[in-house]
PAKOL-55271 format. One record per residue (C-alpha): y, z, x; residue number from 1; residue in three letters. Coordinates in steps of 0.02 Angstrom, whole numbers. Example, Ala and Ser with C-alpha at 12.3 -4.5 7.8 and 13.67 -1.06 7.14 Angstrom:
2
{c2 = -225; c3 = 390; c1 = 615; k = 1; r = ALA} .
{c2 = -53; c3 = 357; c1 = 684; k = 2; r = SER} .
//
This chain:
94
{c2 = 13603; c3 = 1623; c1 = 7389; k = 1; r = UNK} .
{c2 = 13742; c3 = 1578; c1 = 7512; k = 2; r = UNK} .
{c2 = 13885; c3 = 1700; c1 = 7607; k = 3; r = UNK} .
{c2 = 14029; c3 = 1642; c1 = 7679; k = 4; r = UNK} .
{c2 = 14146; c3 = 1729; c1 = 7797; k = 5; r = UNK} .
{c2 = 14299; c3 = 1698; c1 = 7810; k = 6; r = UNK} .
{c2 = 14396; c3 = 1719; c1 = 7965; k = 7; r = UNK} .
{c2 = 14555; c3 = 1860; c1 = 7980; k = 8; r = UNK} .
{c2 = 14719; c3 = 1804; c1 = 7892; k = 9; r = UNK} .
{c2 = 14829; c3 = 1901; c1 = 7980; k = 10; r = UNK} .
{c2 = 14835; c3 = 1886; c1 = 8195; k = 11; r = UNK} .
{c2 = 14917; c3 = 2015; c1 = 8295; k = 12; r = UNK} .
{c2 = 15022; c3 = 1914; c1 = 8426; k = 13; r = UNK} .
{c2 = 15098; c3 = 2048; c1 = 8565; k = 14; r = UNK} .
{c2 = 15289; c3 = 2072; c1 = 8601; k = 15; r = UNK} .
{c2 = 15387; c3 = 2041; c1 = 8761; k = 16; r = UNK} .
{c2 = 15435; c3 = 2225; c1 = 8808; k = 17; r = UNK} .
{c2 = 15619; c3 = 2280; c1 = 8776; k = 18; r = UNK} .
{c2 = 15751; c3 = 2292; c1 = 8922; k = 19; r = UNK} .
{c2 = 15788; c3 = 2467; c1 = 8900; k = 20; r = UNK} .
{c2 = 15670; c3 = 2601; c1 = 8812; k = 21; r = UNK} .
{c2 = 15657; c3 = 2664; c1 = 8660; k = 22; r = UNK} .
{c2 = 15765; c3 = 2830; c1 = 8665; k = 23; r = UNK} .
{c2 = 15767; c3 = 2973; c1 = 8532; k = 24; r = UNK} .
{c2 = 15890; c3 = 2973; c1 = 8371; k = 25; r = UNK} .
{c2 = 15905; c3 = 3161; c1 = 8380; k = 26; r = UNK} .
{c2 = 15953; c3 = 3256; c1 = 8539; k = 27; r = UNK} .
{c2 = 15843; c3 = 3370; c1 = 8624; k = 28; r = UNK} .
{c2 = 15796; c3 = 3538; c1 = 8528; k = 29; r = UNK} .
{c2 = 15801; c3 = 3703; c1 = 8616; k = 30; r = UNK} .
{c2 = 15700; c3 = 3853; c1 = 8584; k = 31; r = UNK} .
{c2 = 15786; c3 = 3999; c1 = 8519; k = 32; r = UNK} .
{c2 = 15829; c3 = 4135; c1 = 8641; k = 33; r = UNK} .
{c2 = 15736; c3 = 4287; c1 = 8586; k = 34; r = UNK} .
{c2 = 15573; c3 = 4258; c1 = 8454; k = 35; r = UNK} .
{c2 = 15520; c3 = 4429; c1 = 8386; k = 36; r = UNK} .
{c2 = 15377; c3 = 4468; c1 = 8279; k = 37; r = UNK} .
{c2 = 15296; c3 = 4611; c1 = 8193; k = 38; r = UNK} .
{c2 = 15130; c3 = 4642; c1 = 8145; k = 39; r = UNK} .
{c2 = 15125; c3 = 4685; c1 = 7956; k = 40; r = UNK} .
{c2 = 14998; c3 = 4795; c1 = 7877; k = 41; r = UNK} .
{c2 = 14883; c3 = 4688; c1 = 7777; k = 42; r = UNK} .
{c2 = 14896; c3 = 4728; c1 = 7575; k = 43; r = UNK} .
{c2 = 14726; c3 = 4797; c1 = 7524; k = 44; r = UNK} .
{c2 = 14610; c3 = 4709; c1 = 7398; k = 45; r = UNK} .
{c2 = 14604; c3 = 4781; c1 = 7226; k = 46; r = UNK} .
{c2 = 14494; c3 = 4711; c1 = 7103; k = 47; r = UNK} .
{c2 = 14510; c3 = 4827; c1 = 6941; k = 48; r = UNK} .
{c2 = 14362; c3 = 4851; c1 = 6808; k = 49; r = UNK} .
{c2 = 14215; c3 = 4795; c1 = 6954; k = 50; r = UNK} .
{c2 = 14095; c3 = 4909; c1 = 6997; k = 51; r = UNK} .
{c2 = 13970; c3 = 4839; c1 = 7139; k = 52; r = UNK} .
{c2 = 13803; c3 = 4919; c1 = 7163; k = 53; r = UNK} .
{c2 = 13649; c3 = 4884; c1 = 7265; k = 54; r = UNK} .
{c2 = 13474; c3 = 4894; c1 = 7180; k = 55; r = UNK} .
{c2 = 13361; c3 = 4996; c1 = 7283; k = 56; r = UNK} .
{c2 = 13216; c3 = 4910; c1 = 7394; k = 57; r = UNK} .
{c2 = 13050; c3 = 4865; c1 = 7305; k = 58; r = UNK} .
{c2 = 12962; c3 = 4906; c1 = 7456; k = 59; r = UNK} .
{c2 = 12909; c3 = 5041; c1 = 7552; k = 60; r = UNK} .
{c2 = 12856; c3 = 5059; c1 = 7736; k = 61; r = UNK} .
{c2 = 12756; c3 = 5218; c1 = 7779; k = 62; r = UNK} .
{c2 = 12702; c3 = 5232; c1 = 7940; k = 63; r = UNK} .
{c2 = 12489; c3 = 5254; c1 = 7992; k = 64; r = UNK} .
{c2 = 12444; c3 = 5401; c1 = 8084; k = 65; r = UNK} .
{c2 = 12385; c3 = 5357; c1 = 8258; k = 66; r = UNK} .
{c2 = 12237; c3 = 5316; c1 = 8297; k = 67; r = UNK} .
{c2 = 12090; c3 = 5434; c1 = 8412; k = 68; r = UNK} .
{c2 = 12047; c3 = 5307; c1 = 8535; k = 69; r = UNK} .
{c2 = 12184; c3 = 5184; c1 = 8570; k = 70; r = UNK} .
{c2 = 12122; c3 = 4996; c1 = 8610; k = 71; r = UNK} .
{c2 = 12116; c3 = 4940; c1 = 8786; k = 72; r = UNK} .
{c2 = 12144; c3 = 4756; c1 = 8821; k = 73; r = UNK} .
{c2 = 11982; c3 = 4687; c1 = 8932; k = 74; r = UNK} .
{c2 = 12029; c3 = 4653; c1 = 9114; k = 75; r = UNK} .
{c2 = 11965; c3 = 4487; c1 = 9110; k = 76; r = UNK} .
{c2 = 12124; c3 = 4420; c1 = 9029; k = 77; r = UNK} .
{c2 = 12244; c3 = 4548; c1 = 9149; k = 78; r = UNK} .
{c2 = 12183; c3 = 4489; c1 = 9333; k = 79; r = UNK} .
{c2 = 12224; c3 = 4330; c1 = 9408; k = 80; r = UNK} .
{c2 = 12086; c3 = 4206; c1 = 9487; k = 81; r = UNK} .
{c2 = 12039; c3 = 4252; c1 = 9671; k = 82; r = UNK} .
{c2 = 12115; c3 = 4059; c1 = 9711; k = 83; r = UNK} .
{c2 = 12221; c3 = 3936; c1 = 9619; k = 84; r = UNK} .
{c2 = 12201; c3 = 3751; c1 = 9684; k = 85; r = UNK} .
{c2 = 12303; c3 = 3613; c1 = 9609; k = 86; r = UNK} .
{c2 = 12296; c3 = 3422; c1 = 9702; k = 87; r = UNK} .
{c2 = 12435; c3 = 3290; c1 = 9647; k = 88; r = UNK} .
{c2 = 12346; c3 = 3159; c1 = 9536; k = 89; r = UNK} .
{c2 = 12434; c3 = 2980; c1 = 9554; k = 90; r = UNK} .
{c2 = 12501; c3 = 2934; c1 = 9362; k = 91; r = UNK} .
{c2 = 12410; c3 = 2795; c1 = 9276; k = 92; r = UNK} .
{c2 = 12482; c3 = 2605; c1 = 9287; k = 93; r = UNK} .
{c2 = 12552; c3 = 2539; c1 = 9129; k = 94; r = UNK} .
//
């Protein structure tokens, strides 16, 4: 299997610039003096002959009565150590 590319058949070459500059055919446009503008009530959607329901949920939630004696988390996991320590450790060479 062999590819071959070619090289580009067309080369851009650039232009001396122009003496004067390029000016505009038309003249300059002005903005009208006064712009006025209403707001217009939108037209409302009417779609004849459709009738859109929901189905009703297929679930229920009931709420549980409360409980007599209501769980109290252990203190072991609510008070801080009596001392954090924490030395630097130098990373590993690669």
């Amino acid at each position: 299997m062999f590819q071959d590319e070619l090289g580009p058949v067309t080369v851009a070459v650039p232009l001396e610039p122009g003496k004067d500059p390029i000016r505009p055919l038309v003249p300059a446009t002005v903005p009208p003096f006064w712009i006025v503008s209403v707001p217009v009530p939108a037209t409302p959607t009417v779609t004849p002959g459709l009738n859109h329901t929901e189905p009703k949920p297929s679930t229920v939630t009931v709420p549980f009565e409360p409980a007599l004696f209501p769980m109290k988390p252990l203190t072991l996991f609510i008070v801080p150590p009596p001392l954090i320590v924490s030395s630097p450790m130098a990373f590993w060479p690669i």
